[in-house]
C-alpha positions in Angstrom: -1.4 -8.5 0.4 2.3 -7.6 -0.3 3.3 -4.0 -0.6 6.6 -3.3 -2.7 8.7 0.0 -3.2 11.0 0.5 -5.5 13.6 3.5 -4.7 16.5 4.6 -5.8 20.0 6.1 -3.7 20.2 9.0 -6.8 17.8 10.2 -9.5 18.1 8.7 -13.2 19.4 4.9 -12.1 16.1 3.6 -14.3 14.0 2.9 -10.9 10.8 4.2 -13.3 11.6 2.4 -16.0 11.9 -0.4 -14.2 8.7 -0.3 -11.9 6.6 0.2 -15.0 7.8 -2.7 -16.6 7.5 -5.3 -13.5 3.7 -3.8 -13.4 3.4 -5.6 -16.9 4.5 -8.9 -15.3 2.7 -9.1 -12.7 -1.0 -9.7 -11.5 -3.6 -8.5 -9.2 -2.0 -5.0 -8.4 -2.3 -1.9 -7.4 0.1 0.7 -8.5 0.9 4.0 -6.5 3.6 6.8 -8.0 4.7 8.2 -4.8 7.4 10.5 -6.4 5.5 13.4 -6.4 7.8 15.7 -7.0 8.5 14.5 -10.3 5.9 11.9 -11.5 6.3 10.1 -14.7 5.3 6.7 -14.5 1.8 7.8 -16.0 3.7 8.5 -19.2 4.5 4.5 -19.8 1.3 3.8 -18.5 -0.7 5.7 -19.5 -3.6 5.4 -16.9 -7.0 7.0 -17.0 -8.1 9.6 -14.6 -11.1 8.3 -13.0 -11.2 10.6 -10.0 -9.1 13.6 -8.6 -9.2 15.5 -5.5 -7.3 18.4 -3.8 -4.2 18.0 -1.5 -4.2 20.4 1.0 -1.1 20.9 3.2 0.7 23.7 4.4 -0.5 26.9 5.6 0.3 31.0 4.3 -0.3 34.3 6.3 -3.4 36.2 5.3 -3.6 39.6 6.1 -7.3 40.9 7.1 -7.0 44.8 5.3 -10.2 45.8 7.4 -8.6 44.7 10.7 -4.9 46.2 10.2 -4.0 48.8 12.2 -0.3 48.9 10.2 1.7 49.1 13.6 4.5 47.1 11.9 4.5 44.2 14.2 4.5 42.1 11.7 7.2 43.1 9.4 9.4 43.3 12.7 8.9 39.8 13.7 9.1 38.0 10.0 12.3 36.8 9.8 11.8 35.6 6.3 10.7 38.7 4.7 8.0 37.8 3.6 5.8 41.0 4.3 6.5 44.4 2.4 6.3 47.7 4.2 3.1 48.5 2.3 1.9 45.1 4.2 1.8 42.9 1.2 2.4 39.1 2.2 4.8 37.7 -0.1 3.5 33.6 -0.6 6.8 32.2 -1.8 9.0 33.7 1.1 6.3 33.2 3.8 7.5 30.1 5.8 3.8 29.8 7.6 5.4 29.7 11.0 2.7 32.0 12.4 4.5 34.2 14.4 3.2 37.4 12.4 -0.2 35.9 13.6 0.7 35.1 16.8 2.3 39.4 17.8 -0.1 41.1 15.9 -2.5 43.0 18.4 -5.5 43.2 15.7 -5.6 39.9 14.9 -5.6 40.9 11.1 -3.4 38.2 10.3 -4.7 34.3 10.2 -2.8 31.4 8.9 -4.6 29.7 6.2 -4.3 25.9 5.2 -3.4 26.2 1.2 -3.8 23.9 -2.4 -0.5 22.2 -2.9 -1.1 19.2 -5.3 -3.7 16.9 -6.9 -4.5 13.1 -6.1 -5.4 10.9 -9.0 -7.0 7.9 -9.4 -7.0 6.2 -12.3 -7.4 3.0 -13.8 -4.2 1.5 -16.7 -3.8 -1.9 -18.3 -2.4 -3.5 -15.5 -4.5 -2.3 -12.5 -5.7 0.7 -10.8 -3.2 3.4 -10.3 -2.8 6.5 -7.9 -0.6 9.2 -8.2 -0.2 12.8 -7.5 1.3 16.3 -8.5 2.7 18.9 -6.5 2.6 21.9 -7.1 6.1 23.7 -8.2 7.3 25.4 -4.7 5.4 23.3 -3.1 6.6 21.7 0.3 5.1 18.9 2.8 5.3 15.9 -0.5 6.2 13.4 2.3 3.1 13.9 3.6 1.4 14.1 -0.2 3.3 10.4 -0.2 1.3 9.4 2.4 -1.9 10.4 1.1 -1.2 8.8 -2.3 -0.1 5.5 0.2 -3.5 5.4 2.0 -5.4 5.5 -1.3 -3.7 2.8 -2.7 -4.3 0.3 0.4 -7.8 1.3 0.1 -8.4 0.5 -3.3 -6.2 -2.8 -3.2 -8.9 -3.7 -0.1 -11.5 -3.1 -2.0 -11.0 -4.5 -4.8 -9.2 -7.8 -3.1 -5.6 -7.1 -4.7 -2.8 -8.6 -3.4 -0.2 -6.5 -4.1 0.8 -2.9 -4.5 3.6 -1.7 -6.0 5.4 1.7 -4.6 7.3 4.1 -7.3 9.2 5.7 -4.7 11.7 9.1 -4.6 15.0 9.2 -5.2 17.3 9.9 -2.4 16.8 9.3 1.8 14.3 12.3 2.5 10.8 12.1 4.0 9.3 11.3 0.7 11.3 8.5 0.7 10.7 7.3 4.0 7.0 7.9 3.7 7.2 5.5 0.6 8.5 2.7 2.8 6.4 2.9 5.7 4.7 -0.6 6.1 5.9 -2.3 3.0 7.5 -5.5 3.0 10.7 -5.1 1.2 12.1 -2.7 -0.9 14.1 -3.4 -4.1 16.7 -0.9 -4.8 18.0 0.1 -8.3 21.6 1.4 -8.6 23.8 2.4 -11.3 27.4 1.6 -11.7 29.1 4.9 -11.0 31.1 6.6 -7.5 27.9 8.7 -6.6 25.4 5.4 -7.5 27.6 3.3 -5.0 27.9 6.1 -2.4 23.7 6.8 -2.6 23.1 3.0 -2.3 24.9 2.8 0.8 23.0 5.2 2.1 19.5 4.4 1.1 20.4 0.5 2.8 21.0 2.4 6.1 17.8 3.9 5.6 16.1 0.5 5.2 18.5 -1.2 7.7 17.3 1.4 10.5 13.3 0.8 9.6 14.0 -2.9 9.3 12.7 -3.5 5.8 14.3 -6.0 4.0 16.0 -4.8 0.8 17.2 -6.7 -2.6 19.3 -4.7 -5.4 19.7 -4.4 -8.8 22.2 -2.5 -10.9 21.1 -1.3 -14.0 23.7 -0.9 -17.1 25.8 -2.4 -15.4 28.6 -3.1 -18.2 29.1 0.3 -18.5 31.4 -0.2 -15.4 32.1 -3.8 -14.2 34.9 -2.4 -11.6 32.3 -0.2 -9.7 29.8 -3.5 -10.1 32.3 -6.2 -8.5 32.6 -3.3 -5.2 28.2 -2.6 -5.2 27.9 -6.9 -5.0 31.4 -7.3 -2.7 29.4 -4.3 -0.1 25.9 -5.6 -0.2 27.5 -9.3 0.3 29.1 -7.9 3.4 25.8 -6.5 4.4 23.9 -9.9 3.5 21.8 -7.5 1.1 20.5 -10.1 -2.2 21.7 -8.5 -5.6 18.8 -10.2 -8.0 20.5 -8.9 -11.1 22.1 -6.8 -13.3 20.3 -4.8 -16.4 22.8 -4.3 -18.9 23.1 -1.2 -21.1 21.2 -1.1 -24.9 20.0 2.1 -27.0 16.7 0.4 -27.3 16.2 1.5 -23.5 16.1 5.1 -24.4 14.3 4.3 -27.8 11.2 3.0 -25.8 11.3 5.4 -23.5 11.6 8.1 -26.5 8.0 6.3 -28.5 6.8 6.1 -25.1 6.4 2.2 -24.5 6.9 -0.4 -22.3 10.3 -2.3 -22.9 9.3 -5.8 -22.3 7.2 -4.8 -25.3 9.1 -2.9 -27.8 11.6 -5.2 -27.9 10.6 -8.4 -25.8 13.8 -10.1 -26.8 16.2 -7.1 -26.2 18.8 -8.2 -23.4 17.2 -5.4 -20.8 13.9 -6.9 -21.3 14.9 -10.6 -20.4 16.9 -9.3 -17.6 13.8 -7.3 -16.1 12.1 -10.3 -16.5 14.8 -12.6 -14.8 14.6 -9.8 -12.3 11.0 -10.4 -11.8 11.0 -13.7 -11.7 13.6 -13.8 -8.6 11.6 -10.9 -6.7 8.8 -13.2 -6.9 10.3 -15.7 -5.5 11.8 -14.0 -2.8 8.9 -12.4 -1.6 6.5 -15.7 -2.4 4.3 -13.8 -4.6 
């Protein structure tokens, strides 16, 4: 079983777009959306929700009115702010480190573990799929990645798939490294801009330093064939593979807008055969 995560240096290079399309191409998989802080691939692919449970993660001081002697150890030791002088607990400023917990003499305060997203599972054209939501304010999604990650690997054993593809984050945080933990390679989109380029470097430094081989495509790509010759001269230098280029066409964003797969709203648009040359190459490299 091959695991495969697409990622992304910035937000908006078409890593989604992209993903959802390869799913169409390929066989015997198991998808997992692991950008939970913004999932959308459900919108192409539209999955059904088979199952759902709770993520819990994180945990909020509670304050125990019957206990509270209102000495005002508490709102001397919160260095957040997070707890009003009529001893209200404020859940978006509270940082759960426990130390109001820890001074106060009454034990009236507790730390409690609280609900900060949902994991799906579901089943769509192409294979089962599991993805998540956090909750807005929510922290920890790395570790909501992860959960999302072990769901997936337990559905592609049972079911005997052989391979799961990863929608990862954007950027280099812990999502993102959560979304690469274990997988075989990772195939990087990019776009042909300064801030594209700059991000790319650093997401290959990411997957340099965990050893994970990487392969890159740049998506409109004609928008900007300067910026293009310097992404292929770096990841030459860096002996990364670039498996092609996506070029730019208004019947992108008009699939995207009725809410379909490329490859088939317009199968013999110029993006679509690219995404399938793309395809084609990954599978290749990666003897799938």
């Amino acid at each position: 079983m091959k695991k495969i995560t697409v990622i992304s240096g910035k937000g908006g290079t078409g890593k989604t777009t992209v993903i959802s399309n390869m799913a169409a191409l390929a066989e015997n998989l198991v998808l997992a959306d692991c950008d939970v802080d913004a999932p959308n691939m459900h919108l192409l692919l539209k999955p059904e929700i088979t199952g759902e449970r709770i993520f819990k993660s994180g945990k909020l001081a509670v304050r125990d009115e019957s206990k509270c002697t209102e000495c005002y150890l508490c709102l001397e030791f919160c260095r957040f702010g997070a707890i009003s002088a009529n001893f209200e607990i404020n859940p978006i400023k509270c940082d759960g480190c426990g130390v109001c917990a820890a001074f106060c003499p009454a034990g009236a305060i507790v730390l409690e573990e609280q609900e900060t997203g949902y994991i799906y599972i579901s089943e769509s054209e192409f294979g089962p799929m599991i993805h998540a939501r956090l909750k807005a304010g929510a922290d920890n999604s790395g570790k909501l990645v992860s959960e999302v990650r072990k769901e997936a690997d337990k559905v592609a054993k049972e079911k005997g798939m052989e391979l799961i593809l990863i929608d990862g984050s954007p950027g280099i945080g812990c999502p993102v490294i959560a979304s690469l933990n274990g997988v075989d390679a990772a195939l990087i989109v990019t776009e042909p801009t300064r801030s594209g380029l700059s991000d790319l470097k650093r997401v290959l430094e990411v997957t340099r330093h965990f050893g994970i081989p990487a392969m890159v495509v740049t998506n409109k790509y004609d928008l900007n064939e300067g910026i293009v010759a310097e992404i292929e001269e770096y990841c030459w230098q860096m002996d990364i593979p670039v498996i092609g280029r996506i070029p730019f066409d208004p019947v992108v964003n008009q699939s995207l807008r009725d809410g379909e797969l490329l490859i088939r709203y317009r199968e013999d648009s110029k993006p679509a055969q690219a995404i399938k040359t793309i395809w084609q190459k990954f599978k290749e490299t990666m003897v799938l």
